[in-house]
PDB file with SEQRES, HELIX, SHEET and CRYST1 records, atoms N, CA, C and O in Angstrom:
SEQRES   1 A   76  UNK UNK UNK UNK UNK UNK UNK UNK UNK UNK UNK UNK UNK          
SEQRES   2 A   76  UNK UNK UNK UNK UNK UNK UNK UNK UNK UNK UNK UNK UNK          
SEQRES   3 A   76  UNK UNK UNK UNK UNK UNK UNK UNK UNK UNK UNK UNK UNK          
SEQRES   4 A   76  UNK UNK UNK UNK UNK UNK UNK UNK UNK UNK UNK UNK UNK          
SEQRES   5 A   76  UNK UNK UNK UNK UNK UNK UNK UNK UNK UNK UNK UNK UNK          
SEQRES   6 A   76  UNK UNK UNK UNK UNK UNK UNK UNK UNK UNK UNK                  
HELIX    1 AA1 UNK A   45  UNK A   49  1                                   5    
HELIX    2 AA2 UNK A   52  UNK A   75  1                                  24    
SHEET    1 AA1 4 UNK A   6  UNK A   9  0                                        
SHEET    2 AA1 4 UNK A  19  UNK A  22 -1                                        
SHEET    3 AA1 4 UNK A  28  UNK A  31 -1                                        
SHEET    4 AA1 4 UNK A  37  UNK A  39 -1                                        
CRYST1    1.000    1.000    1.000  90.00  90.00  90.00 P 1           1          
ATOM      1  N   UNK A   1     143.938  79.607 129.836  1.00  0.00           N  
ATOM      2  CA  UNK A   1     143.355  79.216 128.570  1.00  0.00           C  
ATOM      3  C   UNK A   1     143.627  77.735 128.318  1.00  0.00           C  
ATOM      4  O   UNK A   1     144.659  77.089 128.500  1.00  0.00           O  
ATOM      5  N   UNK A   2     142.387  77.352 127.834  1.00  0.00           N  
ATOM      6  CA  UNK A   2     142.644  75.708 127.649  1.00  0.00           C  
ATOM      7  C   UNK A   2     142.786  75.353 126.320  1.00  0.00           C  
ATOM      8  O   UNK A   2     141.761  75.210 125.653  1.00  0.00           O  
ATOM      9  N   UNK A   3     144.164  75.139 125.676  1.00  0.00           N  
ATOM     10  CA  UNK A   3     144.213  74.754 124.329  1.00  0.00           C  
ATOM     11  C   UNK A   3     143.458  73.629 123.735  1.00  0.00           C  
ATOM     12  O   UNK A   3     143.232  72.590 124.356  1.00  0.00           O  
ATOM     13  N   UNK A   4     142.988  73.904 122.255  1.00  0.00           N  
ATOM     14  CA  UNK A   4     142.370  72.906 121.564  1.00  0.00           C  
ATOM     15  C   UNK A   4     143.162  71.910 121.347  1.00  0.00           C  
ATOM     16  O   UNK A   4     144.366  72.163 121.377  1.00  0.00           O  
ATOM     17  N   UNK A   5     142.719  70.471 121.061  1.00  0.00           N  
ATOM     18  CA  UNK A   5     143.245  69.519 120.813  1.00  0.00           C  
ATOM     19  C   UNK A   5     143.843  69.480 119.251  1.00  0.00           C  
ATOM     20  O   UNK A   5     144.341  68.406 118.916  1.00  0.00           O  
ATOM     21  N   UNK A   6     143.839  70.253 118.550  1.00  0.00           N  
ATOM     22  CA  UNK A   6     144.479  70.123 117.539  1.00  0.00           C  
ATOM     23  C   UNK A   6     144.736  71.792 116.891  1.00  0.00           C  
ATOM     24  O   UNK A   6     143.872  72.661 117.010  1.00  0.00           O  
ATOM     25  N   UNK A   7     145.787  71.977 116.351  1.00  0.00           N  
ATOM     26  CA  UNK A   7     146.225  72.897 116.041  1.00  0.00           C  
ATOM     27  C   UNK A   7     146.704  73.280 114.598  1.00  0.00           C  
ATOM     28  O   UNK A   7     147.231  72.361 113.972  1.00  0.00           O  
ATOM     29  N   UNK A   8     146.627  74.206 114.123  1.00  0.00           N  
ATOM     30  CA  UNK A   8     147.250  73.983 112.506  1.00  0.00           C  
ATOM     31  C   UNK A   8     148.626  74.761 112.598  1.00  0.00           C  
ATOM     32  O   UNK A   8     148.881  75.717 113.330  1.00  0.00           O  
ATOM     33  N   UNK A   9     149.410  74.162 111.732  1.00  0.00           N  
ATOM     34  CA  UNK A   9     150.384  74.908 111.558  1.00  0.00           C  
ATOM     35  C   UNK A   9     150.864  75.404 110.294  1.00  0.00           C  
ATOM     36  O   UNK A   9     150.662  74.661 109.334  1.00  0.00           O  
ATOM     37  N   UNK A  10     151.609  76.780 110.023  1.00  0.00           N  
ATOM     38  CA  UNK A  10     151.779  77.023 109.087  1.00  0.00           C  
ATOM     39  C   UNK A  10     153.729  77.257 109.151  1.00  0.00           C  
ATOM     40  O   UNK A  10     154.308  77.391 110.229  1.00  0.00           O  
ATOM     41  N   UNK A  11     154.304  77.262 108.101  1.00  0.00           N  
ATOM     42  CA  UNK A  11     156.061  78.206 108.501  1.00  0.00           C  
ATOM     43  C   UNK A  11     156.048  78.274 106.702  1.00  0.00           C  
ATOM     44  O   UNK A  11     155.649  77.667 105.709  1.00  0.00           O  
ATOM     45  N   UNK A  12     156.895  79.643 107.197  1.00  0.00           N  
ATOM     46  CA  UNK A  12     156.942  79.920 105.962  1.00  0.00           C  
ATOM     47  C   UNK A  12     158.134  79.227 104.966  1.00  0.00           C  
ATOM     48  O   UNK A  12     158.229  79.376 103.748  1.00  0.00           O  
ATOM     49  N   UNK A  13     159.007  78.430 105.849  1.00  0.00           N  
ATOM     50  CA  UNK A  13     160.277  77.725 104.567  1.00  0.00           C  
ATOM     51  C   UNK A  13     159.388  76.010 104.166  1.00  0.00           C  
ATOM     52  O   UNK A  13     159.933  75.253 103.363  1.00  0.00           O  
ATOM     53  N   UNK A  14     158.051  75.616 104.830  1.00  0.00           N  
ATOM     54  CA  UNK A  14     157.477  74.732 104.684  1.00  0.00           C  
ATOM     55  C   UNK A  14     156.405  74.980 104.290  1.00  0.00           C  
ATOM     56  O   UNK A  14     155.502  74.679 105.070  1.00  0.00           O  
ATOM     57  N   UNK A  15     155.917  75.733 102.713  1.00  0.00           N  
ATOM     58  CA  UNK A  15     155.104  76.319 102.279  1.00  0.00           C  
ATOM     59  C   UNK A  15     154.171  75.243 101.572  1.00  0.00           C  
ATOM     60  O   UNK A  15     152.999  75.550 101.355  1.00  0.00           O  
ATOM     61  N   UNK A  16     154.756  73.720 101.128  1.00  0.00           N  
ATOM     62  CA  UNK A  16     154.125  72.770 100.749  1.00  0.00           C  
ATOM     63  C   UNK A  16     153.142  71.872 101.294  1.00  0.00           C  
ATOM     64  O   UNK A  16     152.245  71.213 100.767  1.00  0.00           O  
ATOM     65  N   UNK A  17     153.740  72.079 103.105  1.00  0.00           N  
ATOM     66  CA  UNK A  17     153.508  71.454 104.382  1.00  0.00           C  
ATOM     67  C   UNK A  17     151.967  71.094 104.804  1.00  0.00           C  
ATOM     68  O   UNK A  17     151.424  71.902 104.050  1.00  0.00           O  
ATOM     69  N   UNK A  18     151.404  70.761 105.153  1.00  0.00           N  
ATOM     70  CA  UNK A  18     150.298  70.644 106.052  1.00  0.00           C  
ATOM     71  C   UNK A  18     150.456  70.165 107.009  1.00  0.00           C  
ATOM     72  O   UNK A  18     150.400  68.935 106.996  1.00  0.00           O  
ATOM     73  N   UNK A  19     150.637  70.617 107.873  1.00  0.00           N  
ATOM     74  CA  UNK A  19     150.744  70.219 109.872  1.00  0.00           C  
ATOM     75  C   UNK A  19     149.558  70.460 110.256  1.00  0.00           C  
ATOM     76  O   UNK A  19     148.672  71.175 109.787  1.00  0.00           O  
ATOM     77  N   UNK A  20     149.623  69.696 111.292  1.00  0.00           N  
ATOM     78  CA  UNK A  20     148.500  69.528 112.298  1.00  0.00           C  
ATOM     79  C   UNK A  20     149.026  69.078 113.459  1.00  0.00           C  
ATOM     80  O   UNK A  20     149.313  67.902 113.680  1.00  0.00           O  
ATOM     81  N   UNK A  21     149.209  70.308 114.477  1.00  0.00           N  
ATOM     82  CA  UNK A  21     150.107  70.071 115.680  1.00  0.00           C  
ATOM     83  C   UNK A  21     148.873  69.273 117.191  1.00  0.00           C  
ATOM     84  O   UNK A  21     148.049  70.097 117.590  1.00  0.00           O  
ATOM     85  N   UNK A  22     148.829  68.422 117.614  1.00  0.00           N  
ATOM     86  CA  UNK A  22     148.420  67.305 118.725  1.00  0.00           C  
ATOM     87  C   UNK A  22     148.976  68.400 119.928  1.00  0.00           C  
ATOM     88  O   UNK A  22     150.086  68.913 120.066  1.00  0.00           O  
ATOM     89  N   UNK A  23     148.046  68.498 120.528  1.00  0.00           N  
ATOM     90  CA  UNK A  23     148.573  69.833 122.118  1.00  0.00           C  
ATOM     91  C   UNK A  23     148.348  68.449 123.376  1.00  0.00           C  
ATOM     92  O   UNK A  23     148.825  68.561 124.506  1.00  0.00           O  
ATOM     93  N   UNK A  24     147.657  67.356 122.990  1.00  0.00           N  
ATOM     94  CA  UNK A  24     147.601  66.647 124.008  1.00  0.00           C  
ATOM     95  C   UNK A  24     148.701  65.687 124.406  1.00  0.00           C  
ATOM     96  O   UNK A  24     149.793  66.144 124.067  1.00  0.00           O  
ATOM     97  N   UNK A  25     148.795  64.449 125.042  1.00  0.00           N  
ATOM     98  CA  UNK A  25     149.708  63.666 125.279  1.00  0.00           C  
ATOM     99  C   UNK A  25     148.905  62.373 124.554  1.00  0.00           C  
ATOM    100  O   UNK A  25     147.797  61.921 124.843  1.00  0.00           O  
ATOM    101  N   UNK A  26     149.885  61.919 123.471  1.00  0.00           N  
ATOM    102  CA  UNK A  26     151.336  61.713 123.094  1.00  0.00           C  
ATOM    103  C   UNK A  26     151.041  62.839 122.376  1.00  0.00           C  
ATOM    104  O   UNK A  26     150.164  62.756 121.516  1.00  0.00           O  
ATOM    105  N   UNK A  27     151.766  64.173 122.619  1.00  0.00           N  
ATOM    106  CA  UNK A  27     152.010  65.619 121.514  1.00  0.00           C  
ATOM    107  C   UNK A  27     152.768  64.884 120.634  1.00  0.00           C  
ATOM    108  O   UNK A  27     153.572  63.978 120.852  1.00  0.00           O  
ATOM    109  N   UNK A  28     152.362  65.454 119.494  1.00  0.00           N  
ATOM    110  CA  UNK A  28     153.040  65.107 118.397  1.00  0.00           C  
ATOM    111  C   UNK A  28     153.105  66.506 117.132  1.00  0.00           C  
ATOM    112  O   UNK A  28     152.867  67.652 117.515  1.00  0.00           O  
ATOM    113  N   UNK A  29     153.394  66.265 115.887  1.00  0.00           N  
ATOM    114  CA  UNK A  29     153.081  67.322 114.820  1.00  0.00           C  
ATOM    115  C   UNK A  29     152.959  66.076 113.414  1.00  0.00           C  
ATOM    116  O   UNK A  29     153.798  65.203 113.188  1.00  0.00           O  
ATOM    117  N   UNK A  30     151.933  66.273 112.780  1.00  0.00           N  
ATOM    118  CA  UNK A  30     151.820  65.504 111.919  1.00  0.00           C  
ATOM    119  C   UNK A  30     151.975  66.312 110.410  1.00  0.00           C  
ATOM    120  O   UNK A  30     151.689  67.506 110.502  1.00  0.00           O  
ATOM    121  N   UNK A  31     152.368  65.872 109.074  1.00  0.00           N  
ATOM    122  CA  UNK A  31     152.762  66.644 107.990  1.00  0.00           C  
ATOM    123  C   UNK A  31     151.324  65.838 107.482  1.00  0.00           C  
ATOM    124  O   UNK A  31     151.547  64.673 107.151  1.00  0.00           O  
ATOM    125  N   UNK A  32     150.325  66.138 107.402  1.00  0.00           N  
ATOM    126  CA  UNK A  32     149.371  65.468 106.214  1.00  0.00           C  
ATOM    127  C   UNK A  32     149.849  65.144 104.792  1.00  0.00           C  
ATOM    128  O   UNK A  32     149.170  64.404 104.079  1.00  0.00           O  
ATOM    129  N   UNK A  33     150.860  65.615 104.415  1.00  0.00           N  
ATOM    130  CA  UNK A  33     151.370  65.561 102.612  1.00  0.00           C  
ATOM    131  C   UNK A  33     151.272  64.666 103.135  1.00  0.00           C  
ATOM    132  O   UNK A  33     150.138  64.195 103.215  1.00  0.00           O  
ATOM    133  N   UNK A  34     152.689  63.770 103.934  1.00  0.00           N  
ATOM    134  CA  UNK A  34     153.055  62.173 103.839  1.00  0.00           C  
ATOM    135  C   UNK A  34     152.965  61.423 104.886  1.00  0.00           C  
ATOM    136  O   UNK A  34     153.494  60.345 105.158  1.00  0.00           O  
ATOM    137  N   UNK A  35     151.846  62.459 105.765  1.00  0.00           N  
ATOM    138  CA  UNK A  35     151.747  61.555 107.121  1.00  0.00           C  
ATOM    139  C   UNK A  35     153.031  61.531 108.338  1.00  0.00           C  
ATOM    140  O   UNK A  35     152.837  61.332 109.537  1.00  0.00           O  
ATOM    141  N   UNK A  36     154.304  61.773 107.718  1.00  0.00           N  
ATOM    142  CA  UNK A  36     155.456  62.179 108.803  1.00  0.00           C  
ATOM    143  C   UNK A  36     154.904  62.461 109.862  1.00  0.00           C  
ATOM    144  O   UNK A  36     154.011  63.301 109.754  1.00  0.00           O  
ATOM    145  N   UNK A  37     155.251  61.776 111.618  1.00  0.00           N  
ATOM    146  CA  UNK A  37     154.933  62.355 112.599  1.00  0.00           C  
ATOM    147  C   UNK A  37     156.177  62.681 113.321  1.00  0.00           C  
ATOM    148  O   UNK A  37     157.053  61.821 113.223  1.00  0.00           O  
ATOM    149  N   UNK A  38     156.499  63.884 114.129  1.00  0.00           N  
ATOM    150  CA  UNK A  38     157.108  64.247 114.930  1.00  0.00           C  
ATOM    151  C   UNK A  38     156.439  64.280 116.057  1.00  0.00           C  
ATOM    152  O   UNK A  38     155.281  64.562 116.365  1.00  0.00           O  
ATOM    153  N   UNK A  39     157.960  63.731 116.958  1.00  0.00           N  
ATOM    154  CA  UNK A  39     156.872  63.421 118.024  1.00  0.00           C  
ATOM    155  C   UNK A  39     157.951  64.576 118.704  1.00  0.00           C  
ATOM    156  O   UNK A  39     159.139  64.802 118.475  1.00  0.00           O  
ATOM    157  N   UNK A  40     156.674  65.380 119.927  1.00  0.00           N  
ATOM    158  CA  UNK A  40     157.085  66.467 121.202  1.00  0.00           C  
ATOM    159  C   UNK A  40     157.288  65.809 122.470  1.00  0.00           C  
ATOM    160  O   UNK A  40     157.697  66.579 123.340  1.00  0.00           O  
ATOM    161  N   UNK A  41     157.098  64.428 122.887  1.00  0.00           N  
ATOM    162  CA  UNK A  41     157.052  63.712 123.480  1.00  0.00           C  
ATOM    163  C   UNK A  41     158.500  62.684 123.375  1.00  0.00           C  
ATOM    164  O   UNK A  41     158.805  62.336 122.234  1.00  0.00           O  
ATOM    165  N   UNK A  42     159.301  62.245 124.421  1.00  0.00           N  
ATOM    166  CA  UNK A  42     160.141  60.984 124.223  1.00  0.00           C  
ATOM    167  C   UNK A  42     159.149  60.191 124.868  1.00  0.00           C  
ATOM    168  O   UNK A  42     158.587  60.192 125.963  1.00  0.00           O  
ATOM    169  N   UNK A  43     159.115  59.332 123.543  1.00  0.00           N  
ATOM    170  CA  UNK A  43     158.673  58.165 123.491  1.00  0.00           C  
ATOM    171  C   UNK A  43     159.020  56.920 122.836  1.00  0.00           C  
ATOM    172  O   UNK A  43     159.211  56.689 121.642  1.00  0.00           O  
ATOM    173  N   UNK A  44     159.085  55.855 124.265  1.00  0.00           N  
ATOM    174  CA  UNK A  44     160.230  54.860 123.924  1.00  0.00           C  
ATOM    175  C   UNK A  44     159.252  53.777 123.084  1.00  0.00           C  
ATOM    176  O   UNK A  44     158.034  53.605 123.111  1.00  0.00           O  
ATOM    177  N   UNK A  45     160.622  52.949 122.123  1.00  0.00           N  
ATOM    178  CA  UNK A  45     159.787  51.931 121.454  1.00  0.00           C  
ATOM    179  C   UNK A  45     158.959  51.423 121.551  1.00  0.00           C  
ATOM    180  O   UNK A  45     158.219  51.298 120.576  1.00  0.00           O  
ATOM    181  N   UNK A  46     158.646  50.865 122.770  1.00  0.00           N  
ATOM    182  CA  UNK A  46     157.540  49.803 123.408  1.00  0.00           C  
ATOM    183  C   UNK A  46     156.353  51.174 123.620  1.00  0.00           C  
ATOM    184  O   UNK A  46     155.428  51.564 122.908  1.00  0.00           O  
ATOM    185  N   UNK A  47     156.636  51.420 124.312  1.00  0.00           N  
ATOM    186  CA  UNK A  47     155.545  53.013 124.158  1.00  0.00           C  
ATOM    187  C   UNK A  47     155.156  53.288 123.003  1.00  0.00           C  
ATOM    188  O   UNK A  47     153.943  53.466 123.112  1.00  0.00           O  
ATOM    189  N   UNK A  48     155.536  53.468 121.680  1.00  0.00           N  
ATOM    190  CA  UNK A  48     155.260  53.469 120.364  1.00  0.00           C  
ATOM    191  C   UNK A  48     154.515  52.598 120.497  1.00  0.00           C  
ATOM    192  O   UNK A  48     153.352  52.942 120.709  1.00  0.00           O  
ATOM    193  N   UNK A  49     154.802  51.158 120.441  1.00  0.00           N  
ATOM    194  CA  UNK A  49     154.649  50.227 120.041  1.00  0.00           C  
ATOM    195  C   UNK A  49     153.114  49.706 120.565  1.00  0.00           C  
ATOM    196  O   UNK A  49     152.465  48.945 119.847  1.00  0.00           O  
ATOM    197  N   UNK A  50     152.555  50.210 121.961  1.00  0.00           N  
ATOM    198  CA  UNK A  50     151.503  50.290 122.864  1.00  0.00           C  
ATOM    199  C   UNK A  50     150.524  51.458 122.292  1.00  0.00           C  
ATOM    200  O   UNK A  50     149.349  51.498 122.656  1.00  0.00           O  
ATOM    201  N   UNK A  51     151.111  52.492 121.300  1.00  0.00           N  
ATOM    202  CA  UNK A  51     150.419  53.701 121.300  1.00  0.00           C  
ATOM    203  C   UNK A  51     149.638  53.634 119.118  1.00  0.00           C  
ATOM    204  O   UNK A  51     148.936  54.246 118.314  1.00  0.00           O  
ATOM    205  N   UNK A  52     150.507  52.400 119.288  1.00  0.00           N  
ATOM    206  CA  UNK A  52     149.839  52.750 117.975  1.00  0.00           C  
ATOM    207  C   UNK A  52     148.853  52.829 117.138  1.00  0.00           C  
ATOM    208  O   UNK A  52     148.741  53.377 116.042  1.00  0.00           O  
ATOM    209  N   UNK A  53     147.672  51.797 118.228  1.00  0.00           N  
ATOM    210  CA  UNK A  53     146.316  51.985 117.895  1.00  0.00           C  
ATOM    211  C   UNK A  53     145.781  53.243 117.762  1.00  0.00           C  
ATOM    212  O   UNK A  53     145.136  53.683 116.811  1.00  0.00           O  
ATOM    213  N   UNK A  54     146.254  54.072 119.310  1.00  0.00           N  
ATOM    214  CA  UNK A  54     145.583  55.395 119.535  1.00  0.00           C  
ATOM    215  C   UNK A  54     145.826  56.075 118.426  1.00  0.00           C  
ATOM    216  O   UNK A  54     144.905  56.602 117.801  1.00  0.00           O  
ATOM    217  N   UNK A  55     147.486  56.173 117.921  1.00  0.00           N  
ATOM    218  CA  UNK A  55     148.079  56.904 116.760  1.00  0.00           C  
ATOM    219  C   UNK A  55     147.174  57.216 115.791  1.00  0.00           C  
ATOM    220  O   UNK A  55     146.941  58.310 115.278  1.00  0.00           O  
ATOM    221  N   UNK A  56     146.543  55.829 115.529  1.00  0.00           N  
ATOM    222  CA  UNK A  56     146.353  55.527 113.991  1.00  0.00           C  
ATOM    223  C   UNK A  56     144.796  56.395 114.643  1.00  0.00           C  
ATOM    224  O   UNK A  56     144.760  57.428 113.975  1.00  0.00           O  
ATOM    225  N   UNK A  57     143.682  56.400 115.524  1.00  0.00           N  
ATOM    226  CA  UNK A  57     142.918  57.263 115.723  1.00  0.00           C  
ATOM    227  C   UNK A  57     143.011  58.664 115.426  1.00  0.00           C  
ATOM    228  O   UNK A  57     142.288  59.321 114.677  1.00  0.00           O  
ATOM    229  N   UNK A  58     144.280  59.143 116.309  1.00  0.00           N  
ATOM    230  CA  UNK A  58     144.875  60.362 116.415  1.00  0.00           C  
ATOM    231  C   UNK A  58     144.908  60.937 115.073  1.00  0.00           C  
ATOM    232  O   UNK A  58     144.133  61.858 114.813  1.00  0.00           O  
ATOM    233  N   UNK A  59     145.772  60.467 114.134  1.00  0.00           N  
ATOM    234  CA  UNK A  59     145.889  60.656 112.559  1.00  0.00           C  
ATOM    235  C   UNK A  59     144.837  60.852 111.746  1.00  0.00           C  
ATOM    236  O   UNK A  59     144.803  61.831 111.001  1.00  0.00           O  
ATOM    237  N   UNK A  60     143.897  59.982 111.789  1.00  0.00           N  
ATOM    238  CA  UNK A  60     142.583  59.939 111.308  1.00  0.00           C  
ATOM    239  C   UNK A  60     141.620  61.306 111.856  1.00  0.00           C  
ATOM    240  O   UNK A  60     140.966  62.034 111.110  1.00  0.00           O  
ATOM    241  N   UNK A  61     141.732  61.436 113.411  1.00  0.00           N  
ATOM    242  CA  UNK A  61     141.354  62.738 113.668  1.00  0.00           C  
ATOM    243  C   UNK A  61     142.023  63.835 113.140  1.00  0.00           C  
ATOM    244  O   UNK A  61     141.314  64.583 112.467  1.00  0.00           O  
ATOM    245  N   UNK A  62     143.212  64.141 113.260  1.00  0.00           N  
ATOM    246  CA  UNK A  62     143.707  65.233 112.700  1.00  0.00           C  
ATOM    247  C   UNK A  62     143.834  66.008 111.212  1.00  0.00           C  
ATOM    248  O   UNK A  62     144.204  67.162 110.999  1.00  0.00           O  
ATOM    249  N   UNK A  63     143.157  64.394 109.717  1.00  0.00           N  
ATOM    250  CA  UNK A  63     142.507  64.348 108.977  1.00  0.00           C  
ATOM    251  C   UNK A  63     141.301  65.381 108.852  1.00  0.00           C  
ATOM    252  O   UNK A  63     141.154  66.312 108.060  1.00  0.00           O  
ATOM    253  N   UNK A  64     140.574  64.975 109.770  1.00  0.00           N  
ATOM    254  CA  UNK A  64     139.195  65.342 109.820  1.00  0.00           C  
ATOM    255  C   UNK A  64     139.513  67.129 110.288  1.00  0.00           C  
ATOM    256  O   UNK A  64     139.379  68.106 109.551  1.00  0.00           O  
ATOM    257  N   UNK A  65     139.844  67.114 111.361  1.00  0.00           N  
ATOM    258  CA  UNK A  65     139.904  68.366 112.102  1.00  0.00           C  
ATOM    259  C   UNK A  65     140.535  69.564 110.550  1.00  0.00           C  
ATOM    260  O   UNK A  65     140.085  70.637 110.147  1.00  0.00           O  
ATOM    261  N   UNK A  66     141.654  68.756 110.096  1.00  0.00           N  
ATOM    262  CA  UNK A  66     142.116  69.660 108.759  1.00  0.00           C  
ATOM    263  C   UNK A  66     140.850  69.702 107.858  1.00  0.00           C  
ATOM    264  O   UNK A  66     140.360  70.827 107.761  1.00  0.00           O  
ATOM    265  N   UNK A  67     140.409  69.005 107.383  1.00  0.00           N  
ATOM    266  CA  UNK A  67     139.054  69.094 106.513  1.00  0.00           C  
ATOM    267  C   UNK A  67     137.733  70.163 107.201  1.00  0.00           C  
ATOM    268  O   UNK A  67     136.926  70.993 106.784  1.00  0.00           O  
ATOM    269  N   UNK A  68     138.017  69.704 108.130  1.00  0.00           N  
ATOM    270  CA  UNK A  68     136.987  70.713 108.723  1.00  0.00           C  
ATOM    271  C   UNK A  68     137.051  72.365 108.645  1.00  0.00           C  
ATOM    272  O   UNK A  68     136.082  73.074 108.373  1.00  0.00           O  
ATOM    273  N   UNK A  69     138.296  72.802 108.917  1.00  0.00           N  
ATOM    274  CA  UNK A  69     138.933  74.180 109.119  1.00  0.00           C  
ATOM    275  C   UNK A  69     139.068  74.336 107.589  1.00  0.00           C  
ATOM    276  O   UNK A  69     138.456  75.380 107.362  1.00  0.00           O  
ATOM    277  N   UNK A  70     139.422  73.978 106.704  1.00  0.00           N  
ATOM    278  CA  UNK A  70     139.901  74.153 105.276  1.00  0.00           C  
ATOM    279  C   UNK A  70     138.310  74.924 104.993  1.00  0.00           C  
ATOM    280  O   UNK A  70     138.117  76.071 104.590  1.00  0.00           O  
ATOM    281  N   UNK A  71     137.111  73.698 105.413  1.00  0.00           N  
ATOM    282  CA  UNK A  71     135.702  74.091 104.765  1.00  0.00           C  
ATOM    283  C   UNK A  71     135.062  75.295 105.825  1.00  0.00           C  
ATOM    284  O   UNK A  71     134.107  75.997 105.494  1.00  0.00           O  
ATOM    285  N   UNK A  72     135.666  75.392 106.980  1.00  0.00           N  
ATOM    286  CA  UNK A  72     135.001  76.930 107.400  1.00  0.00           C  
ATOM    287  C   UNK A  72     135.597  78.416 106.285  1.00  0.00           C  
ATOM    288  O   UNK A  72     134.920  79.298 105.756  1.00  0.00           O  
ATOM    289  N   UNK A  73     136.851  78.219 106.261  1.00  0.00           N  
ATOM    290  CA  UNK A  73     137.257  78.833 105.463  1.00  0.00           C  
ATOM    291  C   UNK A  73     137.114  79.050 104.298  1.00  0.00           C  
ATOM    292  O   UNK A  73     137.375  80.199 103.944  1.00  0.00           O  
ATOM    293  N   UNK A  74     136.818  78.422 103.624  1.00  0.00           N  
ATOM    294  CA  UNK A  74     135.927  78.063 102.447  1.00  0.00           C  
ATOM    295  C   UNK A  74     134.721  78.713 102.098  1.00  0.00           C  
ATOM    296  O   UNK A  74     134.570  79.323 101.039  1.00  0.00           O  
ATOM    297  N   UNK A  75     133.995  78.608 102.842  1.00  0.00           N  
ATOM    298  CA  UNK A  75     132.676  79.122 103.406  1.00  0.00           C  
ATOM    299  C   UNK A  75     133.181  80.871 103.922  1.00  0.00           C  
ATOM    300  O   UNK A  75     132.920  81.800 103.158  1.00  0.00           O  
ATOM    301  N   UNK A  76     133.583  81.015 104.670  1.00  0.00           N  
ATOM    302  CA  UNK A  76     133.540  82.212 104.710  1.00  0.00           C  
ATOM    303  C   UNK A  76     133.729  83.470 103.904  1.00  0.00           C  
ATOM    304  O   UNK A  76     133.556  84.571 104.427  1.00  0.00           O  
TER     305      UNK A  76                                                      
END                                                                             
């Protein structure tokens, strides 16, 4: 099975939360409340520092991908 590029997450002691877990490389987990990223990946400063254009893509997608799933649901 080939995982989707973005994932939602839910836990139940982070009931305020909005995650949006990244299955690709740089994996990450993002909190939409405040944008917090955890990264699944060690990744060194300069690596950050090289990745942050993509990031700021990445984020912006994972935006969207949440908006998207919220309105299927919605709809259904």
């Amino acid at each position: 099975m080939e995982l989707p590029k973005f994932i939602m997450g839910d836990h139940a002691d982070l009931q305020d939360e909005i995650l949006v877990i990244h299955t690709e490389f740089p994996r990450f987990i993002i909190n939409l409340v405040n944008d917090q990223v955890y990264w699944m990946e060690d990744i060194a400063d300069e690596e950050e520092d090289q990745l942050a254009e993509e990031m700021a893509k990445l984020i912006e997608q994972a935006g969207i991908f949440y908006d998207e799933q919220v309105k299927r649901y919605e709809e259904d």
